[in-house]
BALOBA-1460 file (C-alpha; in Angstrom, 3 decimals):
// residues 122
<rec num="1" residu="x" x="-108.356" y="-4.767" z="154.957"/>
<rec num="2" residu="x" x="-104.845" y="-4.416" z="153.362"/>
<rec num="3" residu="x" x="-106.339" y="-5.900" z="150.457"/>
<rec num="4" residu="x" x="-109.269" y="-3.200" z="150.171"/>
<rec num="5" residu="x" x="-106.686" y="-0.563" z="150.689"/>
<rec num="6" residu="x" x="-104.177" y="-1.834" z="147.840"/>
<rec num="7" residu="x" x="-105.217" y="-3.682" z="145.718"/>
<rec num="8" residu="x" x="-109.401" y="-2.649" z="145.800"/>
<rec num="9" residu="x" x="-109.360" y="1.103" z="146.164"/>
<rec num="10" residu="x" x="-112.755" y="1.181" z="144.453"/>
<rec num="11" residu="x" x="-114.286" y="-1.432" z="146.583"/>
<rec num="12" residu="x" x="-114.585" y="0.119" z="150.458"/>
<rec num="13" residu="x" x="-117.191" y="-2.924" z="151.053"/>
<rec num="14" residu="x" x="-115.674" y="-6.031" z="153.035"/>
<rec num="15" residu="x" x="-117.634" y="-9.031" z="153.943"/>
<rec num="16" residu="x" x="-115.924" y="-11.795" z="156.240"/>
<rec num="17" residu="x" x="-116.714" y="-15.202" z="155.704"/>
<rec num="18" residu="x" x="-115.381" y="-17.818" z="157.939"/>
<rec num="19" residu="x" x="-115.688" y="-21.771" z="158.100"/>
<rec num="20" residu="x" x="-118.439" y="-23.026" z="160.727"/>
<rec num="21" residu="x" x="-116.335" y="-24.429" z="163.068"/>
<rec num="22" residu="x" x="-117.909" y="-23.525" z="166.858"/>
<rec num="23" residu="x" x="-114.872" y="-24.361" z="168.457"/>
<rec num="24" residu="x" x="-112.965" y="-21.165" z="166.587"/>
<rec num="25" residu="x" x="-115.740" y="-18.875" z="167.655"/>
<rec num="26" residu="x" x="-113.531" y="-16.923" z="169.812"/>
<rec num="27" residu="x" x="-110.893" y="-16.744" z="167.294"/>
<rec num="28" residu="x" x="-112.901" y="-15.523" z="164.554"/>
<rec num="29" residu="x" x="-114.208" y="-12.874" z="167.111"/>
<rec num="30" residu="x" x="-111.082" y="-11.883" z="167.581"/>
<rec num="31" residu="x" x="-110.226" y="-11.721" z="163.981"/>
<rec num="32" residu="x" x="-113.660" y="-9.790" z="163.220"/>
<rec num="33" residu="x" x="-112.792" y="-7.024" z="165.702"/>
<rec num="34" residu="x" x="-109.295" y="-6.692" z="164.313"/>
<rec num="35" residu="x" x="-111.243" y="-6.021" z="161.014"/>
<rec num="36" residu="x" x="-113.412" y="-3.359" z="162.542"/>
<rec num="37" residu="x" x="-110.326" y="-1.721" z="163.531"/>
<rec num="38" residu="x" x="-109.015" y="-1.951" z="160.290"/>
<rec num="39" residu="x" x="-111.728" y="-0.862" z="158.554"/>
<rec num="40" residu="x" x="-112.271" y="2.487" z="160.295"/>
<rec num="41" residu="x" x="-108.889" y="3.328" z="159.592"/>
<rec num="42" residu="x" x="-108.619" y="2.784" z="155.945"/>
<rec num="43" residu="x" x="-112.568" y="4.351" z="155.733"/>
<rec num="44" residu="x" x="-114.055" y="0.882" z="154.657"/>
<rec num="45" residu="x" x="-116.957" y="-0.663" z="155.624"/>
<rec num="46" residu="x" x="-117.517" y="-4.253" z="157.040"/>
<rec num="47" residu="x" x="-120.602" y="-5.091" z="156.319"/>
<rec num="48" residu="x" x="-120.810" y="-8.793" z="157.746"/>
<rec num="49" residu="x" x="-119.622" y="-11.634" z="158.987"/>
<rec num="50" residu="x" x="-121.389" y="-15.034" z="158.322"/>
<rec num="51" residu="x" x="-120.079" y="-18.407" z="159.671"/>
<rec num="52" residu="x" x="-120.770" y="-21.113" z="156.995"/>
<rec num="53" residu="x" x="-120.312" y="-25.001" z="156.033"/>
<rec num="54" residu="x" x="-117.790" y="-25.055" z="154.015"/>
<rec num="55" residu="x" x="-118.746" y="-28.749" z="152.496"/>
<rec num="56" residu="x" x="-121.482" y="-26.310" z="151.356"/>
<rec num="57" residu="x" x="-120.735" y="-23.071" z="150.917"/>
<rec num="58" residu="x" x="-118.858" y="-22.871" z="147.453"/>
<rec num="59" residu="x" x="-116.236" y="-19.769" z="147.392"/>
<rec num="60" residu="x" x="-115.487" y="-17.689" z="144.449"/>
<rec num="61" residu="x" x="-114.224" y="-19.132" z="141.193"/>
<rec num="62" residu="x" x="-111.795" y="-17.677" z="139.307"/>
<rec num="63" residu="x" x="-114.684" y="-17.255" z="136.648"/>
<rec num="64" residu="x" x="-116.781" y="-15.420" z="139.268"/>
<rec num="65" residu="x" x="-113.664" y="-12.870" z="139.618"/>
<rec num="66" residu="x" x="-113.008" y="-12.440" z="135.788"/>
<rec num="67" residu="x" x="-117.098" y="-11.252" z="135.384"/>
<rec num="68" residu="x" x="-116.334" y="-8.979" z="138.205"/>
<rec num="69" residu="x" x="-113.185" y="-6.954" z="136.920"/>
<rec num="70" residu="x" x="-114.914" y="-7.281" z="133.109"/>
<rec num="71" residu="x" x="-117.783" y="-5.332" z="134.495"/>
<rec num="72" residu="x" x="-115.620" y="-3.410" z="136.916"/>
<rec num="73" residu="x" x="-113.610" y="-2.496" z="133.623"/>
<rec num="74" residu="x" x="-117.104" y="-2.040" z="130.912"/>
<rec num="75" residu="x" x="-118.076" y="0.144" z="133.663"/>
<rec num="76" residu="x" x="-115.512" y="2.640" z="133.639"/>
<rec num="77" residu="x" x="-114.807" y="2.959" z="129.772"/>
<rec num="78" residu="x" x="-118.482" y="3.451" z="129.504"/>
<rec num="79" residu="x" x="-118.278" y="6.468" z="132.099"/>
<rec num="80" residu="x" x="-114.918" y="7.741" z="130.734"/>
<rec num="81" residu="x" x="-112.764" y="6.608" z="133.531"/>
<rec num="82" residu="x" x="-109.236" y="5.896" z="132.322"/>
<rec num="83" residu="x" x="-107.396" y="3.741" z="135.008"/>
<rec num="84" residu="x" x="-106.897" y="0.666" z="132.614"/>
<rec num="85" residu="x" x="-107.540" y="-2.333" z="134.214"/>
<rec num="86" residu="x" x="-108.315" y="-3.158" z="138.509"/>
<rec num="87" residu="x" x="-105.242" y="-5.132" z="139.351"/>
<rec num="88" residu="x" x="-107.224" y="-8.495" z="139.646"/>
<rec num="89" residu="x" x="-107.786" y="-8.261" z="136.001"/>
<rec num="90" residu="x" x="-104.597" y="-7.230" z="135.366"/>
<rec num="91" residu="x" x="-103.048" y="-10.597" z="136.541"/>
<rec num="92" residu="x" x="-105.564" y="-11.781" z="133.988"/>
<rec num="93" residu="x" x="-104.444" y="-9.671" z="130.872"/>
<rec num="94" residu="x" x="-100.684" y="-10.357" z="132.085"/>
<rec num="95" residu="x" x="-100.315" y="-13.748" z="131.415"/>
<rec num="96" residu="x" x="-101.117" y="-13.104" z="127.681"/>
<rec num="97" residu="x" x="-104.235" y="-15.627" z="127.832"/>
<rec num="98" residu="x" x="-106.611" y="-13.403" z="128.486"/>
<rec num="99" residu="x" x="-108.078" y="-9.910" z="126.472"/>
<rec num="100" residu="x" x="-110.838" y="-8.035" z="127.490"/>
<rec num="101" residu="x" x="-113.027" y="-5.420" z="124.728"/>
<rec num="102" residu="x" x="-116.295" y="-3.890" z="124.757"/>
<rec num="103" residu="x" x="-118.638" y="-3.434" z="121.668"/>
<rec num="104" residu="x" x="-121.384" y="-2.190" z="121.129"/>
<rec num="105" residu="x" x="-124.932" y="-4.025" z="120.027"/>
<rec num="106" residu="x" x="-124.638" y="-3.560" z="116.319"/>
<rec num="107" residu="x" x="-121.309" y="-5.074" z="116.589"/>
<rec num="108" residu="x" x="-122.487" y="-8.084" z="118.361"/>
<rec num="109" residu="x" x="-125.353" y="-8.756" z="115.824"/>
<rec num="110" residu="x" x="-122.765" y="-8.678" z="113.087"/>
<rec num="111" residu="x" x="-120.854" y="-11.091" z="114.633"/>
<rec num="112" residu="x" x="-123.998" y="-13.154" z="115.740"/>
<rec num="113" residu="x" x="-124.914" y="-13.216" z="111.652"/>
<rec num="114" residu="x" x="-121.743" y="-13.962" z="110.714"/>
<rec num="115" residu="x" x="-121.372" y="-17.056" z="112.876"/>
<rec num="116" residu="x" x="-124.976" y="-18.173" z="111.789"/>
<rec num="117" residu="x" x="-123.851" y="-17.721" z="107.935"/>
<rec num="118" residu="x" x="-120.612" y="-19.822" z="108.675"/>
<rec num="119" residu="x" x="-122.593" y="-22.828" z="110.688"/>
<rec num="120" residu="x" x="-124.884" y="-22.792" z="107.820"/>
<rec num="121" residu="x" x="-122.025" y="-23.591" z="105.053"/>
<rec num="122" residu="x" x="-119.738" y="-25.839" z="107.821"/>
């Protein structure tokens, strides 16, 4: 819940997800109330708790993250919110590797034709 409050403000929603493991049961109860506890404090909702495989259950990928915070971030310069970027995606844009934009669809079919005129002559 520390999490939701710093570095999530926008994101009240918590879902817990723990390893299926029947011999931590009471643990993870314990763990899950702690949670609820949490959550009423900093006025965040847990939603869930599921108890998975993890041999099958495949956690978020750093991928899965950078979609998030993209549309996180395309959402709020399309409604005018100035905050710059969620801090996940500013780890992102820190290192220098990364850049994040947002155009518009005559801008993409310009860049569409020109990469169909340049295969054409490669």
């Amino acid at each position: 819940m520390i999490f939701v409050d710093r570095f999530s403000p926008s994101d009240r929603d918590l879902s817990l997800v723990f390893d299926d493991r029947p011999h931590r049961t009471p643990l993870n109860e314990r763990i899950y109330r702690q949670y609820q506890s949490f959550s009423q404090q900093l006025n965040a909702k847990l939603l869930g708790v599921s108890f998975l495989n993890s041999t099958q259950f495949v956690p978020l990928q750093a991928a899965d993250i950078f979609a998030w915070e993209f549309y996180n971030h395309a959402r709020d310069i399309v409604n005018a919110i100035s905050n710059g970027p969620r801090p996940h995606a500013k780890q992102f844009f820190d290192t220098g590797r990364f850049q994040m934009g947002l155009v518009d669809r005559a801008t993409c079919q310009r860049l569409a034709a020109v990469n169909a005129a340049a295969s054409w002559t490669a």
